[in-house]
Residue frames relative to the residue before (quaternion, step in Angstrom):
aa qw qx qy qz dx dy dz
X 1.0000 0.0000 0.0000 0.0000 0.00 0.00 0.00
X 0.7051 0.4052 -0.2996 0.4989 3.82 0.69 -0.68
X 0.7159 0.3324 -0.3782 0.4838 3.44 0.72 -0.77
X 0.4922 0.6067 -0.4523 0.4302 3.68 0.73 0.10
X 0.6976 0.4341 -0.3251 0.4681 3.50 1.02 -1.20
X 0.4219 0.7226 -0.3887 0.3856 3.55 1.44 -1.00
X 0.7659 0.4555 -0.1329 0.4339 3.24 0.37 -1.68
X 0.7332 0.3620 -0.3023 0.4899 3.69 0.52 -0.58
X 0.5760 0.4789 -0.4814 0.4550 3.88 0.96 -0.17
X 0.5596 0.6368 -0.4031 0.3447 3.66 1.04 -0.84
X 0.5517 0.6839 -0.2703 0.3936 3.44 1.41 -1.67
X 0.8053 0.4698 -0.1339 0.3361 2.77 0.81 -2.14
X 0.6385 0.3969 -0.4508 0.4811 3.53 1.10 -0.14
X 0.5358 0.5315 -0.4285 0.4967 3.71 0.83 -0.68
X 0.7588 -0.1755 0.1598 0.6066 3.62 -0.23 -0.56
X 0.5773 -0.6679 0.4461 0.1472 3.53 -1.42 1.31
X 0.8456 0.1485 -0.1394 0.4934 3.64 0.83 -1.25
X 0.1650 0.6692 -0.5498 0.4718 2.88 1.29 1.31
X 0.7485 0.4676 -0.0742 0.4643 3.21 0.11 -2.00
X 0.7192 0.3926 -0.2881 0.4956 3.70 0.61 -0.73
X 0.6782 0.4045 -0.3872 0.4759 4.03 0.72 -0.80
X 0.6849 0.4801 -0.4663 0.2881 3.65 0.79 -0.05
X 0.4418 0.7300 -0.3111 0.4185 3.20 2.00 -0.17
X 0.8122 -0.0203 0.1530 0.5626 3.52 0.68 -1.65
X 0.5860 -0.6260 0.3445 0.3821 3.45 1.38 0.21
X 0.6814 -0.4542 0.2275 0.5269 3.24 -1.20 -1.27
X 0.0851 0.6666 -0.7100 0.2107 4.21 0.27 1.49
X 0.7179 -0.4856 0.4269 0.2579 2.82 -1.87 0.53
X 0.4087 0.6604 -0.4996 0.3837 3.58 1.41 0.13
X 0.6051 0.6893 -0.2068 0.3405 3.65 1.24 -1.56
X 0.7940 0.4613 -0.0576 0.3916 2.93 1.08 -1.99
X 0.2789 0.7274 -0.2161 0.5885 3.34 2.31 -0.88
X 0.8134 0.4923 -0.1429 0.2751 3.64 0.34 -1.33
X 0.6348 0.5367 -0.2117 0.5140 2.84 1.10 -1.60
X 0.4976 0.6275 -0.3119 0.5113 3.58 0.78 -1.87
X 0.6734 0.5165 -0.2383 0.4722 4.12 0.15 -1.25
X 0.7615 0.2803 -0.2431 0.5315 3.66 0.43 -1.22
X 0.6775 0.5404 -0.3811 0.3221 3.14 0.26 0.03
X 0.5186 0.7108 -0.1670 0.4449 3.12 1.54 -0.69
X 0.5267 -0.5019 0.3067 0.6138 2.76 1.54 -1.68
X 0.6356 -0.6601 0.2586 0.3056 3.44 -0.64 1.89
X 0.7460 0.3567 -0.4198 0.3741 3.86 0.66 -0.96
X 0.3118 0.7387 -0.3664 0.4720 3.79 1.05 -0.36
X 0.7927 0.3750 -0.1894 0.4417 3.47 0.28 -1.31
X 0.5526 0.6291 -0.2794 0.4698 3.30 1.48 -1.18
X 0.8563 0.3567 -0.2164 0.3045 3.33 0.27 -1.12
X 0.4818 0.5906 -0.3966 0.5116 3.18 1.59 -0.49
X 0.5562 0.6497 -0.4086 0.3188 3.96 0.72 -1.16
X 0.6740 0.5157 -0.1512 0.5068 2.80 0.54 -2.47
X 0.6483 0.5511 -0.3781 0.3648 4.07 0.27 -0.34
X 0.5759 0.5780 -0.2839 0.5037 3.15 1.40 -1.66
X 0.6614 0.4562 -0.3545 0.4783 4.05 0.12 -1.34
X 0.8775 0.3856 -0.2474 0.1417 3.42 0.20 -1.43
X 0.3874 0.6559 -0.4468 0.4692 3.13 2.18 0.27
């Protein structure tokens, strides 16, 4: 379970709705995300890293 989260924060800084769809897939958290990176990449990060750490 930790090294799993481990692994999906890495994603989640490499690429956000990466890291977030392995969390909850494809929910509006994902889409939420993408919408975020685009906006602007650290945004996306932090929202990710939020998603795992709930």
């Amino acid at each position: 379970e930790l090294l799993m989260d481990l692994i999906r924060i890495i994603f989640a800084i490499l690429l956000p709705p990466l890291g977030v769809f392995l969390q909850v897939g494809f929910g509006g958290a994902f889409w939420l995300n993408i919408l975020l990176t685009l906006c602007g990449y650290i945004p996306g990060i932090v929202h990710a890293v939020y998603i795992i750490a709930k």
